[in-house]
N, C-alpha and C positions, 0 to 999 in steps of 0.2 A: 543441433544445439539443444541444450536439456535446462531446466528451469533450477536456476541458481537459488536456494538458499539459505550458505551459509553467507556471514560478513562479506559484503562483497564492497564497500566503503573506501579502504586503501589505510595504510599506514597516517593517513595527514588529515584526515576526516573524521571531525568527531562529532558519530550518530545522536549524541543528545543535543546539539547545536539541531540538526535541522530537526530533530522533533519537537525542540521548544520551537521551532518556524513556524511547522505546524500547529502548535498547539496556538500560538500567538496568531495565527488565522482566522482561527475559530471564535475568537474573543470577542463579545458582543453579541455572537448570533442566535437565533435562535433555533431550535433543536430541527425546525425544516430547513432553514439557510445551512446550517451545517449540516444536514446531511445532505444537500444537493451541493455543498462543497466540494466532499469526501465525492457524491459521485463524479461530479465536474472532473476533477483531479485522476481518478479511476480511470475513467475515459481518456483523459490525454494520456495517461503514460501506457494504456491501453494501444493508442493509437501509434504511441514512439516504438514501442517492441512492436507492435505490426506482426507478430509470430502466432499464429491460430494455434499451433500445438502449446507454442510455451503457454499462451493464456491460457489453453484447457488446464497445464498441467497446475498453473497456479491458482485458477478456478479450484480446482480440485483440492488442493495441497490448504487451501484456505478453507475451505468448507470440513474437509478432515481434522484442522485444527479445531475449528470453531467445535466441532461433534467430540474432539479427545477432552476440550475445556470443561464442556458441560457435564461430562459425565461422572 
């Protein structure tokens, strides 16, 4: 298995729905609660793929973004 990503959502799924979830999470908190949120959240969906490669690859793939943003 290789680390998905393009849309991987579905034809009936609209990604700005659950990002306003997300964003609607965060509402009230303050800049430590959100970010022990974000990693709370990290961690479970960490825990659901359960895959040591697919997380390096998305370790990685996320860390390359963040380094292409800044630059």
């Amino acid at each position: 298995m290789t680390l998905i990503t393009d849309y991987n959502f579905g034809d009936n799924f609209a990604g700005d729905d659950i990002y306003q979830h997300l964003l609607e999470a965060h509402q009230g908190l303050t800049n430590a609660q959100s970010h022990a949120l974000n990693a709370r959240l990290v961690l479970i969906l960490m825990n659901h793929i359960g895959d040591r490669k697919i997380l390096a690859q998305a370790i990685q793939s996320a860390k390359l973004t963040k380094k292409n943003k800044n630059e």
